[in-house]
LOKESE-417996 format. One record per atom (N, C-alpha, C): residue number from 0; residue in three letters; atom name; x, y, z. Coordinates in nm, 2 decimals. Each point is the difference from the previous one (the first is absolute). Layout:
LOKESE-417996
NUM;ALA;CA;X;Y;Z
...
end
This chain:
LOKESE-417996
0;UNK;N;-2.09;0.15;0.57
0;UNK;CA;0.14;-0.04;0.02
0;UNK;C;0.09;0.09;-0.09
1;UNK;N;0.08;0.06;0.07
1;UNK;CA;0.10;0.10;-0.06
1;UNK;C;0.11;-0.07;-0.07
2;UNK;N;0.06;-0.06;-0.14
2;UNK;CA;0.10;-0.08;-0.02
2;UNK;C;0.13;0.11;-0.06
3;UNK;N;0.13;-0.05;0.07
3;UNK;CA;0.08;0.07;-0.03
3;UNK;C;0.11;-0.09;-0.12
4;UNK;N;0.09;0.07;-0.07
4;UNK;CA;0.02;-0.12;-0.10
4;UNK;C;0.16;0.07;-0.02
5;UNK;N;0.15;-0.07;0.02
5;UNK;CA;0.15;0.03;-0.03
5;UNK;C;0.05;-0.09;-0.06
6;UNK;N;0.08;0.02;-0.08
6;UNK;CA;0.10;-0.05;-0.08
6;UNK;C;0.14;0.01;0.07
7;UNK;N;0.07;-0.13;-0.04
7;UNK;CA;0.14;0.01;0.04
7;UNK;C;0.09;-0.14;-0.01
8;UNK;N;0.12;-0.01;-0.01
8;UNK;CA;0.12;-0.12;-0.01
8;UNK;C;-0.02;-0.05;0.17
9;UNK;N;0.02;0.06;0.06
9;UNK;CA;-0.02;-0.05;0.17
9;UNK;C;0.10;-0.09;0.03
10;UNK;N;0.12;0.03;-0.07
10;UNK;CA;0.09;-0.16;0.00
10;UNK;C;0.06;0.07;0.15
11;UNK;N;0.09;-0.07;0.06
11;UNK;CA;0.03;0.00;0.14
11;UNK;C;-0.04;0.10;0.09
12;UNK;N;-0.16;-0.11;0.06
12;UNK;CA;-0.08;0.13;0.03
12;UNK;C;0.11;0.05;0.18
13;UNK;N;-0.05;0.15;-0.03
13;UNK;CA;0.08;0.02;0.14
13;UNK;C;-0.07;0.15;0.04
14;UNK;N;0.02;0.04;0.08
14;UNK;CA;-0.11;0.07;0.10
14;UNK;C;-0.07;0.12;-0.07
15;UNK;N;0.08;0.06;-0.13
15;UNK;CA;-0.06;0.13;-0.08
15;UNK;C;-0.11;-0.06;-0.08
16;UNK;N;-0.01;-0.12;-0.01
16;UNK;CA;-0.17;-0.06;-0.06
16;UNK;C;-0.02;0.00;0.06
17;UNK;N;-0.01;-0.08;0.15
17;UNK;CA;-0.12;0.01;0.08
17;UNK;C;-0.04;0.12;0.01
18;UNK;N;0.10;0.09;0.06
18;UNK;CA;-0.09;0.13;0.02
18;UNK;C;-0.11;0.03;-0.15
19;UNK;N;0.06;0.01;-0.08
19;UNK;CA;-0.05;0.04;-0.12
19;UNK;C;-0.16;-0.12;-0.05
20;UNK;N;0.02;-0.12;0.06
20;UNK;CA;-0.13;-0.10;0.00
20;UNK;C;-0.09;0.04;0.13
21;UNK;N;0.05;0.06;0.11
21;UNK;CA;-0.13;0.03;0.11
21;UNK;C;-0.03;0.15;-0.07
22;UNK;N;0.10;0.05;-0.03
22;UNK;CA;-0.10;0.15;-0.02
22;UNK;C;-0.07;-0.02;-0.11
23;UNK;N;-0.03;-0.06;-0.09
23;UNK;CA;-0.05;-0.06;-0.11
23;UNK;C;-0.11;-0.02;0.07
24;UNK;N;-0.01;-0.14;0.04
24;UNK;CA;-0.08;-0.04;0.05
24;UNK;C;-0.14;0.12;0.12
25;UNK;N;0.10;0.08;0.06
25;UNK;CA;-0.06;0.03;0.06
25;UNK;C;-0.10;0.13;-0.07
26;UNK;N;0.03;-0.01;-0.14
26;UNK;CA;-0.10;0.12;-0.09
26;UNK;C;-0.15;-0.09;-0.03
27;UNK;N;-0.01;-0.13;0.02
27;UNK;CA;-0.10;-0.01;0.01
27;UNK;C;0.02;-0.20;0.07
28;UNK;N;-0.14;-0.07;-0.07
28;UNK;CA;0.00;-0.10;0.05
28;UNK;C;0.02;-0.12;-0.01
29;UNK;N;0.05;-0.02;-0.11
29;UNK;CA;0.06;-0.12;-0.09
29;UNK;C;0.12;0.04;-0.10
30;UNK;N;0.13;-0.04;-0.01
30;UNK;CA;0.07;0.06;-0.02
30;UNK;C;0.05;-0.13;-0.10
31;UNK;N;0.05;0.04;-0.14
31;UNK;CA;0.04;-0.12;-0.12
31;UNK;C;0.11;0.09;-0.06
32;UNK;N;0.14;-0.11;0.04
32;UNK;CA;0.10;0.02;-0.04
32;UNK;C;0.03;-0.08;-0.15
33;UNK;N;0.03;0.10;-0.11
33;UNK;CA;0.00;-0.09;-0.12
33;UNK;C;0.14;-0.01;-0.01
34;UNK;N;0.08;-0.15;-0.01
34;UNK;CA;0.13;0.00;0.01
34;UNK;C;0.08;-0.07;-0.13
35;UNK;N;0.13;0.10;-0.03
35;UNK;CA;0.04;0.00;-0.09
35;UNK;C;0.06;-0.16;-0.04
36;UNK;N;-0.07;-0.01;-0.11
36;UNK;CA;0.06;-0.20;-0.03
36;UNK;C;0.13;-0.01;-0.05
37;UNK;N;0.07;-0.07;0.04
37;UNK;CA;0.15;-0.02;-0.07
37;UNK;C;0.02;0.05;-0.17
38;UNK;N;-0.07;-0.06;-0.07
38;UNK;CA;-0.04;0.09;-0.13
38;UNK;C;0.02;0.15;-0.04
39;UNK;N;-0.11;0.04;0.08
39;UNK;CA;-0.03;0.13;-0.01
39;UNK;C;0.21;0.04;0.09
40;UNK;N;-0.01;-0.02;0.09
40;UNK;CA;0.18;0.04;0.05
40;UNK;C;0.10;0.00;-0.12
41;UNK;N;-0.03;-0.12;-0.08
41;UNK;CA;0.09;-0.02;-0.13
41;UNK;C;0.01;0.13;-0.08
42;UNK;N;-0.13;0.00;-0.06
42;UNK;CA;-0.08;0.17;-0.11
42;UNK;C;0.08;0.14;0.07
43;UNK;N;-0.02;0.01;0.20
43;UNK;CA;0.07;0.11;0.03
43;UNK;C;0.13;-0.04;0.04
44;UNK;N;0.08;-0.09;-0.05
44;UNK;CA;0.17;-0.02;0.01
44;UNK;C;0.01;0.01;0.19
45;UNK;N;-0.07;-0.08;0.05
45;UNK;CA;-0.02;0.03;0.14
45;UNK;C;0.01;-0.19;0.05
46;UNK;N;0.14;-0.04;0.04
46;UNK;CA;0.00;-0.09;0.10
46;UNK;C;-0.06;-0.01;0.17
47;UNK;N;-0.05;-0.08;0.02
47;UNK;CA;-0.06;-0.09;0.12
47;UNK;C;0.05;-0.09;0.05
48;UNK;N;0.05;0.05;0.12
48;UNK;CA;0.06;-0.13;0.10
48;UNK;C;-0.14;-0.05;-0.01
49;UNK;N;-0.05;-0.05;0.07
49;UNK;CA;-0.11;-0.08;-0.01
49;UNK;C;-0.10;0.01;-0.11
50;UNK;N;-0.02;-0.14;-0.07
50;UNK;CA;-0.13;0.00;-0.09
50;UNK;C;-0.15;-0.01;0.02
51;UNK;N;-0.06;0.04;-0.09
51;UNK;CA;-0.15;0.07;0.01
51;UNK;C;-0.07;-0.07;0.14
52;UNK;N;0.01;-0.14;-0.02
52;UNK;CA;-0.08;-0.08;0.10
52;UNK;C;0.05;0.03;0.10
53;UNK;N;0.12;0.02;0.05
53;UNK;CA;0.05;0.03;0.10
53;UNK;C;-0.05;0.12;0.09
54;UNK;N;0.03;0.10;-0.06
54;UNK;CA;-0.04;0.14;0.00
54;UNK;C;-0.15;0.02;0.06
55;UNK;N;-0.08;-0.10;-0.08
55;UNK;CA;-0.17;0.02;0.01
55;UNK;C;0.00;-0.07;0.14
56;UNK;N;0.09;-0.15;0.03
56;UNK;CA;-0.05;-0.04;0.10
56;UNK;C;0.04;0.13;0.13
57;UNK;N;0.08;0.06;-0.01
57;UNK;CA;0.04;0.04;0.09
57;UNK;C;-0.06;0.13;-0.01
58;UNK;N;-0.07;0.06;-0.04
58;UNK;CA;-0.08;0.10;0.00
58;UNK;C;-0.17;-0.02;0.00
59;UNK;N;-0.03;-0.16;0.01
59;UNK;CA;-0.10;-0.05;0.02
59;UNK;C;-0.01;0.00;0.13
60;UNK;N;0.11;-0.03;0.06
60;UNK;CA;0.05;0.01;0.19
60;UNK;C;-0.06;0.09;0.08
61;UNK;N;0.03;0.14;-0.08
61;UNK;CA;0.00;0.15;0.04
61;UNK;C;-0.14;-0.01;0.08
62;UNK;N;-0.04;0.04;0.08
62;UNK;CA;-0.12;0.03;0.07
62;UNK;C;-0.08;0.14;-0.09
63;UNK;N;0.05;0.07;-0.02
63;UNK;CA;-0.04;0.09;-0.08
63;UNK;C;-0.06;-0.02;-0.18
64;UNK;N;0.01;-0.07;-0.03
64;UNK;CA;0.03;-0.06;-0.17
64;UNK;C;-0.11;-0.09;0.01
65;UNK;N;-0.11;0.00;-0.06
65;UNK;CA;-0.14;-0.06;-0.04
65;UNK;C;0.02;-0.07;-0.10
66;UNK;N;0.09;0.04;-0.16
66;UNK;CA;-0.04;-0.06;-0.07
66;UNK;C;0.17;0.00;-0.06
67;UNK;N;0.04;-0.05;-0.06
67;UNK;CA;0.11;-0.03;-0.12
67;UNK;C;-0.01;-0.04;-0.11
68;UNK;N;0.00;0.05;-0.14
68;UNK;CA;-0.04;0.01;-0.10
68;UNK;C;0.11;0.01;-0.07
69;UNK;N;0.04;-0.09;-0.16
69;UNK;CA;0.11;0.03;-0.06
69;UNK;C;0.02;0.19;-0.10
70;UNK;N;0.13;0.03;-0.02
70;UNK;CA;0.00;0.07;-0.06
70;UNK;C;0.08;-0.05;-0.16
71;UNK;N;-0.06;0.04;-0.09
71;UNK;CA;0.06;-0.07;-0.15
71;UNK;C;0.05;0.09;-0.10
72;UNK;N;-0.04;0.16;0.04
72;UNK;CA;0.03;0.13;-0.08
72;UNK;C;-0.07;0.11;0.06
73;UNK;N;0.06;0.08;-0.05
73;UNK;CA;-0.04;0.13;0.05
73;UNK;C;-0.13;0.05;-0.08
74;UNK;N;-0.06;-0.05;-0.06
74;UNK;CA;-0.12;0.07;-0.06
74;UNK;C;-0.15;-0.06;0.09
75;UNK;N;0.05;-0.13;0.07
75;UNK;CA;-0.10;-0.05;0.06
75;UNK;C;-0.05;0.07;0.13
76;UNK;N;0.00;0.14;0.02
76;UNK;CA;-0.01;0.08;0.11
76;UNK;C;-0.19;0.00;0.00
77;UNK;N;-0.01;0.06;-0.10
77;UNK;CA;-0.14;0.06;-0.04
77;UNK;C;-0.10;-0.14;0.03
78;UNK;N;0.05;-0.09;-0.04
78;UNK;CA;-0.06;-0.16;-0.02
78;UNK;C;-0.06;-0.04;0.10
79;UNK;N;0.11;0.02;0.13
79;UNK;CA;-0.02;-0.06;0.16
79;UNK;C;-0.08;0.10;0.06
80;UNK;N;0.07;0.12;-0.03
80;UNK;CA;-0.10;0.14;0.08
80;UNK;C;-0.14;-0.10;-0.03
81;UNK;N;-0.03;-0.03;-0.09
81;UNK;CA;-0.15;-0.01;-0.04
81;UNK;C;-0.03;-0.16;0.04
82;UNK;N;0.07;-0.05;-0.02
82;UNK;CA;-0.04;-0.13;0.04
82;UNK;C;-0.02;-0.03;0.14
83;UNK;N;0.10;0.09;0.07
83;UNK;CA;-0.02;-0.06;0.14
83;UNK;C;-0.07;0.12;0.08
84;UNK;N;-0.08;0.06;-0.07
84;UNK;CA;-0.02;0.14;0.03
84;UNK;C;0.02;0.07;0.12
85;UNK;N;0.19;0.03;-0.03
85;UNK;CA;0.06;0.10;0.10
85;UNK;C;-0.08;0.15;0.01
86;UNK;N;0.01;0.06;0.10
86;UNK;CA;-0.03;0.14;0.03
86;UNK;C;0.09;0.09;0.02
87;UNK;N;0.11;-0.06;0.03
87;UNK;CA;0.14;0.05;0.03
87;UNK;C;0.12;-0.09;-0.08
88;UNK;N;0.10;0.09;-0.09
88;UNK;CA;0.14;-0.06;-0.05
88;UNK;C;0.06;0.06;0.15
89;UNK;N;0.10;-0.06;0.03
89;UNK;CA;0.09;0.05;0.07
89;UNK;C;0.19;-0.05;-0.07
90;UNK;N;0.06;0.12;0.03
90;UNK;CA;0.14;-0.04;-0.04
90;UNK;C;0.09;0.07;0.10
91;UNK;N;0.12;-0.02;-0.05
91;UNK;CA;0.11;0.07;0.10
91;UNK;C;0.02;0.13;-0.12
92;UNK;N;0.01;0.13;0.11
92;UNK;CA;0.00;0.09;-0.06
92;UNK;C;0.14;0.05;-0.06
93;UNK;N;0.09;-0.07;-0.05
93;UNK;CA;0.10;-0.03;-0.09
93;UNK;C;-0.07;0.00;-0.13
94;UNK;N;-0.10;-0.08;-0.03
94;UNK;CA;-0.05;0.02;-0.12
94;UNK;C;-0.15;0.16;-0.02
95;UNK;N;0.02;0.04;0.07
95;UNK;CA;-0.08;0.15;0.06
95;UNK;C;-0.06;0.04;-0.20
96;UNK;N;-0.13;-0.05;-0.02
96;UNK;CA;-0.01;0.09;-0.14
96;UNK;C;0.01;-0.09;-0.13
97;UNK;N;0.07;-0.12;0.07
97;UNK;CA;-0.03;-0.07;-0.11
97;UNK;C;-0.11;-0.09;-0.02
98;UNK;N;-0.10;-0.04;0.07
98;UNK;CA;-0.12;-0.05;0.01
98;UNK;C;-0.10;0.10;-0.02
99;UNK;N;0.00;0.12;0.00
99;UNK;CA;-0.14;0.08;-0.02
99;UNK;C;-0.09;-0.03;-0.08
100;UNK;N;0.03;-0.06;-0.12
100;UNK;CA;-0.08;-0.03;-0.08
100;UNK;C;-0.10;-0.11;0.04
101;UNK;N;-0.02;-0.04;0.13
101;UNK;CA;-0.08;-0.09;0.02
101;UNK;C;-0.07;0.01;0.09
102;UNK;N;-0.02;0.17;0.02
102;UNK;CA;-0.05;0.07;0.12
102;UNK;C;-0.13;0.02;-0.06
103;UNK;N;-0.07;-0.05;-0.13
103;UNK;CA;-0.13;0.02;-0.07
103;UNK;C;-0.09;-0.13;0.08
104;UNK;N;0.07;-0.09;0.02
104;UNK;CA;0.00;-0.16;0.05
104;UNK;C;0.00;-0.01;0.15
105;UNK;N;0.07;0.07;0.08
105;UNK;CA;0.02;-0.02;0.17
105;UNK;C;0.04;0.12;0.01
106;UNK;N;0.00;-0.01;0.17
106;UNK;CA;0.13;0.13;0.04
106;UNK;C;0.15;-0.07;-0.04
107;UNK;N;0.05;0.09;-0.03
107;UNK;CA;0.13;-0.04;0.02
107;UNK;C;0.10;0.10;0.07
108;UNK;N;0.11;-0.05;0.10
108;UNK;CA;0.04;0.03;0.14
108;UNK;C;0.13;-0.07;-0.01
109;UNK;N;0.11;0.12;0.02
109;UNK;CA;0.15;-0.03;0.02
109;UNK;C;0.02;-0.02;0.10
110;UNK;N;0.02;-0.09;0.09
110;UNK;CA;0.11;-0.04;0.13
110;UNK;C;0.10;0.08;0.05
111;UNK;N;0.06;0.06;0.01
111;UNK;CA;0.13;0.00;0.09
111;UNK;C;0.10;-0.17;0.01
112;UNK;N;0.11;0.01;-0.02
112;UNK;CA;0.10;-0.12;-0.01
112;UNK;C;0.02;0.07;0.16
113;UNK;N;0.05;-0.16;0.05
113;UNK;CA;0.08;0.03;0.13
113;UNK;C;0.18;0.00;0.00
114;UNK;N;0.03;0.11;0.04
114;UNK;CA;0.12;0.02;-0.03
114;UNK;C;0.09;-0.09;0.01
115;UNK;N;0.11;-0.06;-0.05
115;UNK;CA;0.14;-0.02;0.07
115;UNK;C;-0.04;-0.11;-0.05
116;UNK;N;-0.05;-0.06;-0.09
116;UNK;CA;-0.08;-0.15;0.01
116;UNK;C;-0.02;-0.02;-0.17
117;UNK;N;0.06;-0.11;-0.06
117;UNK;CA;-0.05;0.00;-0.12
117;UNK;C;0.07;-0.11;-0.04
118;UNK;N;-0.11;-0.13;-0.11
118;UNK;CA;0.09;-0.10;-0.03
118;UNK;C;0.08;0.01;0.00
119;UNK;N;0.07;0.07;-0.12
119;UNK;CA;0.16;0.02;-0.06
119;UNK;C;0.08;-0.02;0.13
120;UNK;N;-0.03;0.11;0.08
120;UNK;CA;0.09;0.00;0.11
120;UNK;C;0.00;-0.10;0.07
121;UNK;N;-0.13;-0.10;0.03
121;UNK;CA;0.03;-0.10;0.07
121;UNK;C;0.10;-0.14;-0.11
122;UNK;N;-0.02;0.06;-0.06
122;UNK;CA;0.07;-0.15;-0.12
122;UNK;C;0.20;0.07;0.05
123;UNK;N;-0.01;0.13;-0.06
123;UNK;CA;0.15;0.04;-0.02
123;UNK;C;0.05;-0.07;0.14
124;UNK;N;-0.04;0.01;0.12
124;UNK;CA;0.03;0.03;0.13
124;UNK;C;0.00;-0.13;0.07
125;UNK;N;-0.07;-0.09;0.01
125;UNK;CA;-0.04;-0.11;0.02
125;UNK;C;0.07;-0.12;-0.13
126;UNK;N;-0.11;-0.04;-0.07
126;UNK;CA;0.06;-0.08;-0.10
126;UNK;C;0.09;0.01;-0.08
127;UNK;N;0.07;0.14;-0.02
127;UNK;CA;0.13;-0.03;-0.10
127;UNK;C;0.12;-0.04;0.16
128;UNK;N;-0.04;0.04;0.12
128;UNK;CA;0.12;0.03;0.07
128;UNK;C;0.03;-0.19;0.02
129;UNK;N;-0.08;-0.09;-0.06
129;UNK;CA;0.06;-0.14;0.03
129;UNK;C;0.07;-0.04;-0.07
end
């Protein structure tokens, strides 16, 4: 079994994650989204419409998403690689270069973002406009 393993806030999920959770998914067979805990949001100065539980349920929904796993810091990469023994990191290629170092550990594999599509934008555009 091929396990694929991403990181991310996933707060108002909207269609640039799914794509980004089936192509994931589709690099191998079991796919474990480790998701950022309200905590860890605090450390990166990063508010969440929706809180952790929230988030998890609703990417527990995803058809694509096997597992949901908390995220607590950034050093816990190496930890999961191994714990859950991923064969693949996957990320959105916005962060392109900054994961290499864990290419000793898995493949690791940038995404493509889907254009025109991005929290921020869905928060500026939607939720500030009420």
């Amino acid at each position: 079994m091929k396990r694929v393993i991403t990181y991310g806030t996933f707060d108002i999920l909207h269609y640039g994650h799914v794509n980004l959770l089936r192509r994931a998914k589709a690099l191998g067979d079991y796919l474990i989204v480790v998701l950022s805990s309200d905590e860890f949001n605090k450390i990166k100065n990063k508010t969440s419409y929706y809180t952790y539980e929230q988030r998890k349920m609703i990417l527990e929904a995803c058809r694509y998403v096997d597992l949901v796993i908390p995220e607590y810091n950034w050093e816990q990469k190496r930890e999961d690689i191994q714990k859950y023994q991923a064969d693949i990191f996957v990320m959105g290629d916005d962060w392109k270069g900054k994961f290499d170092f864990l290419s000793d550990l898995c493949e690791v594999i940038y995404l493509p973002r889907t254009p025109d599509i991005s929290t921020s934008k869905v928060k500026e555009e939607v939720i500030c406009k009420k």
